[in-house]
Every structure is written in structure tokens, then in C-alpha cells.
C-alpha positions as CSV (number, residue, x, y, z in Angstrom):
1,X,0.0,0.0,0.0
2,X,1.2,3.8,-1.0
3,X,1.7,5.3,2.1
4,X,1.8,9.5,1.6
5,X,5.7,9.8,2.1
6,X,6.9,7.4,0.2
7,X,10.0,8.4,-1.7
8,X,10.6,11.5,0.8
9,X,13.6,12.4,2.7
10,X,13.2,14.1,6.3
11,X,15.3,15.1,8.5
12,X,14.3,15.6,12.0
13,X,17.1,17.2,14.9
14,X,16.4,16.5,18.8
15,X,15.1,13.0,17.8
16,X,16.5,11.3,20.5
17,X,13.9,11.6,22.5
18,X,10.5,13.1,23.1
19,X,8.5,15.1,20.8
20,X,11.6,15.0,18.0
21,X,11.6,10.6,18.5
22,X,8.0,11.0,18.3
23,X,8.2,12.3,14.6
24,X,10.8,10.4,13.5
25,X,8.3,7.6,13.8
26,X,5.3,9.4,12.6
27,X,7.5,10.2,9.8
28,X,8.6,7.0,8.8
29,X,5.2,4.9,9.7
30,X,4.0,7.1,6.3
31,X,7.1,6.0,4.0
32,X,9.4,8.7,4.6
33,X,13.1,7.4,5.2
34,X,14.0,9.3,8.6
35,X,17.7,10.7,8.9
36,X,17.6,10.9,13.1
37,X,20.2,13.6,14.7
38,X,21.2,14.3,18.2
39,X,24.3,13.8,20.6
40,X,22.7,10.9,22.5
41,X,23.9,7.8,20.4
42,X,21.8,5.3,22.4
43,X,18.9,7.3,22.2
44,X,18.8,7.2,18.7
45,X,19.8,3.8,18.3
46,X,16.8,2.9,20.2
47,X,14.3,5.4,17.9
48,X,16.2,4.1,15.0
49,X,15.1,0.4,15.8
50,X,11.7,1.3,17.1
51,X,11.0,2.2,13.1
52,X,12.8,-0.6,12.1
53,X,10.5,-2.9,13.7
54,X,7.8,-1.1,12.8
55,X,8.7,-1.3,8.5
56,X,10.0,1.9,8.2
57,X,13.4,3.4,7.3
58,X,16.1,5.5,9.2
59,X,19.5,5.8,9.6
60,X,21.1,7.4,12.7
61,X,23.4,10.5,12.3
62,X,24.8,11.2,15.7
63,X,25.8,15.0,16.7
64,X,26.6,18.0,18.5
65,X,24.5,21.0,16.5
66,X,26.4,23.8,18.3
67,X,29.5,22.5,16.1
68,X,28.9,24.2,12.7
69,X,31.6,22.1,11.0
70,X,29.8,19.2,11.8
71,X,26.7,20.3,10.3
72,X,28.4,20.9,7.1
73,X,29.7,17.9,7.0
74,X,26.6,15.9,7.9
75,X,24.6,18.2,4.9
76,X,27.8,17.1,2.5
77,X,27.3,13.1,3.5
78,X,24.1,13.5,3.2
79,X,23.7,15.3,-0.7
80,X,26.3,12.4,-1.6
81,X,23.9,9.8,-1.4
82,X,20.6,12.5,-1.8
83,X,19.9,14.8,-4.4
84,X,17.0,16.5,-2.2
85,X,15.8,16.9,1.2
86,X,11.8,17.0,1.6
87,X,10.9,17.5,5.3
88,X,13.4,19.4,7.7
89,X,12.0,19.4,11.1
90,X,14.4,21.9,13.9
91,X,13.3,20.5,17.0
92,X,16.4,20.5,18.9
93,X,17.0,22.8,21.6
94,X,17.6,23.8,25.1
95,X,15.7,25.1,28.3
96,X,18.2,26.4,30.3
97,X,18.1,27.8,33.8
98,X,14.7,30.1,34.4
99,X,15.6,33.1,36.4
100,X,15.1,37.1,36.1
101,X,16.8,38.4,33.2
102,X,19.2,40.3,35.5
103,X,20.6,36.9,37.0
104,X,21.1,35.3,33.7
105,X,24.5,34.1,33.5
106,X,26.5,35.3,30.4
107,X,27.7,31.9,29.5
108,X,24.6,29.8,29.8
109,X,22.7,33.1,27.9
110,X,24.8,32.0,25.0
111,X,24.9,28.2,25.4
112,X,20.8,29.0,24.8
113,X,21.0,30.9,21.4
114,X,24.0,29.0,19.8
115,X,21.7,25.9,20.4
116,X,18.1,27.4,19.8
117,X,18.7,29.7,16.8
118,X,22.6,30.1,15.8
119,X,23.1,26.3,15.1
120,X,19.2,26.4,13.4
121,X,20.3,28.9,10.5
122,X,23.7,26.5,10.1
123,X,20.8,23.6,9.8
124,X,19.3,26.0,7.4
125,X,22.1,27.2,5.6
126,X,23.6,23.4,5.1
127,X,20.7,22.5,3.7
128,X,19.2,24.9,1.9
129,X,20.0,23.3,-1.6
130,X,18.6,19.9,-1.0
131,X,15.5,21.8,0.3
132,X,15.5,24.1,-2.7
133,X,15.7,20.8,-4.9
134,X,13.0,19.1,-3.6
135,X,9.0,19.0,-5.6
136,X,7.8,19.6,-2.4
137,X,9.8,20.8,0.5
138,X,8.9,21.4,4.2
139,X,10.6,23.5,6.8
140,X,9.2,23.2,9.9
141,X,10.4,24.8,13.2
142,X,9.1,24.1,16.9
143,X,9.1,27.2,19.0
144,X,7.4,28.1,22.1
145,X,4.6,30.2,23.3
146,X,7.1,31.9,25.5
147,X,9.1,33.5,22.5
148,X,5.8,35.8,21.1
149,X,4.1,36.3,24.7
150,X,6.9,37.1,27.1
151,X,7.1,35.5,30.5
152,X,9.0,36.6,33.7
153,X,11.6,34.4,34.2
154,X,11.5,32.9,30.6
155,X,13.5,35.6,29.1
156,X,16.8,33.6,27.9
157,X,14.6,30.5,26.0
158,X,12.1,33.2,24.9
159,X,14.4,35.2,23.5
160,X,16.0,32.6,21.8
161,X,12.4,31.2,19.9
162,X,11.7,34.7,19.0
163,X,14.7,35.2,17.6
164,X,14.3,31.1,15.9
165,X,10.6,32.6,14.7
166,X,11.7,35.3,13.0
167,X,14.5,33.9,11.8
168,X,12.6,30.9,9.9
169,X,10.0,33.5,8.5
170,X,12.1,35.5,7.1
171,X,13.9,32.2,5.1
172,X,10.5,31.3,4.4
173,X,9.8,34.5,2.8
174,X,13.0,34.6,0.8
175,X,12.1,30.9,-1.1
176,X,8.4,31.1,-1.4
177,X,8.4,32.9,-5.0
178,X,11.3,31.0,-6.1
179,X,11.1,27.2,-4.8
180,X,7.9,24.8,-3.7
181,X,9.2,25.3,-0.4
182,X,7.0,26.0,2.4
183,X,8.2,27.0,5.7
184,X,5.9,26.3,9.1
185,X,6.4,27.2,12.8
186,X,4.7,24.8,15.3
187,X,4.2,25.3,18.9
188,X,3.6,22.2,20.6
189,X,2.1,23.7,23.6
190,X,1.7,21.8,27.1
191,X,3.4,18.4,26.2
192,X,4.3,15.8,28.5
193,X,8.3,16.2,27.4
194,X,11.6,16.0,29.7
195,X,12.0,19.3,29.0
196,X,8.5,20.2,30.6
197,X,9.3,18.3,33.5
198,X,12.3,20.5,34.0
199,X,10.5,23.4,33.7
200,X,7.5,22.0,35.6
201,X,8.8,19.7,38.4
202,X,6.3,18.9,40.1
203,X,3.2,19.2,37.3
204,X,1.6,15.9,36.8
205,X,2.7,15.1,32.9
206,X,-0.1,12.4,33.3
207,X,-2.4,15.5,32.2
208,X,-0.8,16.7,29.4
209,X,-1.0,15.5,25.8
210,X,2.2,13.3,24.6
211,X,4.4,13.5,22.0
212,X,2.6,11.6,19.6
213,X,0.2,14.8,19.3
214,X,2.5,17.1,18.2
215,X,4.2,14.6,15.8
216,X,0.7,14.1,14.1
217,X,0.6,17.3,13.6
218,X,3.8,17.7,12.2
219,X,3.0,14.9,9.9
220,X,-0.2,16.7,8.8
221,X,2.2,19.7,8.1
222,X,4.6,17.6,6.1
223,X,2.0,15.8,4.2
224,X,-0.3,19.0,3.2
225,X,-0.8,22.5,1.7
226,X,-0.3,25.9,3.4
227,X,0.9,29.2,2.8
228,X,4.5,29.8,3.8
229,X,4.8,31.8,6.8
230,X,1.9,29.3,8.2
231,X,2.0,28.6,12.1
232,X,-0.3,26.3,14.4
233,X,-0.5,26.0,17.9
234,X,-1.5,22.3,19.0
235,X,-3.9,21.9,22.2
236,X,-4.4,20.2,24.9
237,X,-6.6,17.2,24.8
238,X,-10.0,18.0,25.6
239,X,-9.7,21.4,24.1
């Protein structure tokens, strides 16, 4: 049976784990071979098996994203055996500590951004020509709710989605007249995530949607029409 991403390419970063492992799998259940990237090797050997025994197709590429060279050299390996990428999903990133902004320690501050938004345009920059090459390319980005509506004690992770948001728009806006490519931002809202519980300690995940959610809705993203620019927020169940 024809499943809707058979054929494709995607790429999905922070898929070690939690909402990026989740679609990785949602991915590759619809045909799509799933290249998985993140520093944790057993992580990903473990996602990478999951779709394995499931049918699907992946292969592992294991890496630190604040290291530029590496990018470029993962995008080279990669266009070796690819001519184009289809779906490039930015998931990766980094909470860091929440405190006032006039605690925020200088070195952490920048840990945040090279993570959340420098290494993000590399992604973009190292990939732009398979994405350019592709019939029907998706960019999607996962930011937070945090980086349009400001929130005391958020300011170092906010600032570094709203500077991922505007970042991703403004690529989107450069391609849209000149490539198929469409660029999406998704905020995965409330989602039962290690990096919720870090920010949440002591919230009972057991009430929050899981990863899954979000990944279905990245799938529908992957798999459909919009305007570039496009973003969605996904709810909570029940709402």
C-alpha cells in the first residue's frame, strides 16, 4: 500500500527523545526514510530500531549542532547519497536555567542561542540546496509560546524562539516565490516532554498530551498544503 511519504527524505534534529523521537516515527510509519540527529547515540539507536521494527526506514546521524563544522559535514554526506531533502524538522533545543533576566548568567545566555537559533540557521544554511531541490519541501520549526508572549523568568529560552521565529519566517519569505518550499512554525504547547518536567517539576505530565500529538501534527504539516509563513498552535486534549 502507497503510504503518503513514500519516496521522501526528512530530516528531524532532537530525535532522540520526546517530541523529535515521536516524529521520527510518525515520519517514517508514512514512507518517509528518517535521517535521526542528536548527541545521545543510544537514544537514537533505540528510535532508529523502534522504526525498524515497525517497516520503516532511518538511519542514525549522531551530533553535536552547536559545532557548525559538523553540520556541514553531515549536509555534504548527506547530498552524496541525496539529491533532495523533503521535510526538515528543527526541533532540537535547550531550556536552560529560568531566572530574572538580570541573574542570567553570560555563558549559559549564550549556550541557549547558539543551540536554539545560531546552530538552526547552520541547519538552514547546510541544507538549503537539497531543500531548494525538492518538488515539495517542508521547513518546519518548533518554538514556544514563551518566544511571542513574554514571561517573567523565561526571558533567555524566549528570546531565543523569537529570535528562531523570526528567523525561519524571514527564510520562508525569501524561497516562497522561487522554490515549492514551504516554511511552518509549530508550537507544541503543554506536552508531556523531559524538558517540561524541568521546567515543571512537580506538574503531573499524566495530564498533558504526549508527544505523539505534536508529531501528528507535524506529519499533517509535512504531508499537506499551506501558505509559507503558516504557524499552528497544538492543544491540549479535551480542548
Amino acid at each position: 500500500m502507497t503510504k503518503t511519504l513514500d519516496g521522501k527524505l526528512a530530516l528531524v534534529t532532537g530525535a532522540s527523545r520526546g517530541i523529535g523521537a515521536a516524529t521520527a516515527k510518525a515520519l517514517a510509519a508514512e514512507g518517509a526514510h528518517v535521517i535521526l540527529v542528536a548527541r545521545t547515540v543510544g537514544g537514537l539507536e533505540e528510535v532508529e530500531d523502534a522504526i525498524h521494527d515497525a517497516g520503516g526506514s532511518a538511519t542514525i546521524a549522531p551530533l553535536d549542532l552547536v559545532d557548525g563544522d559538523s553540520i556541514r559535514r553531515l549536509a555534504a554526506a548527506i547530498s552524496e547519497r541525496w539529491d533532495a531533502l523533503d521535510i526538515l524538522v528543527l526541533n532540537a533545543a535547550m531550556l536552560g536555567s529560568l531566572m530574572p533576566v538580570h541573574q542570567i548568567d553570560a555563558k549559559e545566555l549564550s549556550d541557549v542561542m547558539t543551540l536554539n537559533f545560531t546552530a538552526q540557521q547552520a541547519m538552514i544554511a547546510a541544507f538549503d540546496p537539497m531543500l531548494r531541490k525538492s518538488q515539495q519541501g517542508r521547513l518546519i520549526a518548533i518554538t514556544s509560546s514563551v518566544g511571542a508572549n513574554p514571561r517573567a523568568f523565561w526571558g533567555a529560552y524566549g528570546a531565543s524562539k523569537a529570535a528562531l521565529d523570526t528567523l525561519v519566517t524571514a527564510y520562508g519569505e525569501e524561497v516562497k516565490n522561487l522554490t515549492p518550499l514551504r516554511v511552518a512554525i509549530i508550537d507544541p504547547g503543554a506536552t508531556a516532554t523531559k524538558m517540561r518536567q524541568l521546567a515543571y517539576p512537580g506538574e503531573d505530565q499524566a495530564t498533558l498530551k504526549g508527544p505523539d500529538t505534536v508529531a501528528d501534527a507535524i506529519v499533517e504539516l509535512a504531508t499537506g498544503d499551506f501558505e509559507t509563513g503558516y504557524r499552528v498552535k497544538v492543544e491540549n486534549r479535551g480542548t
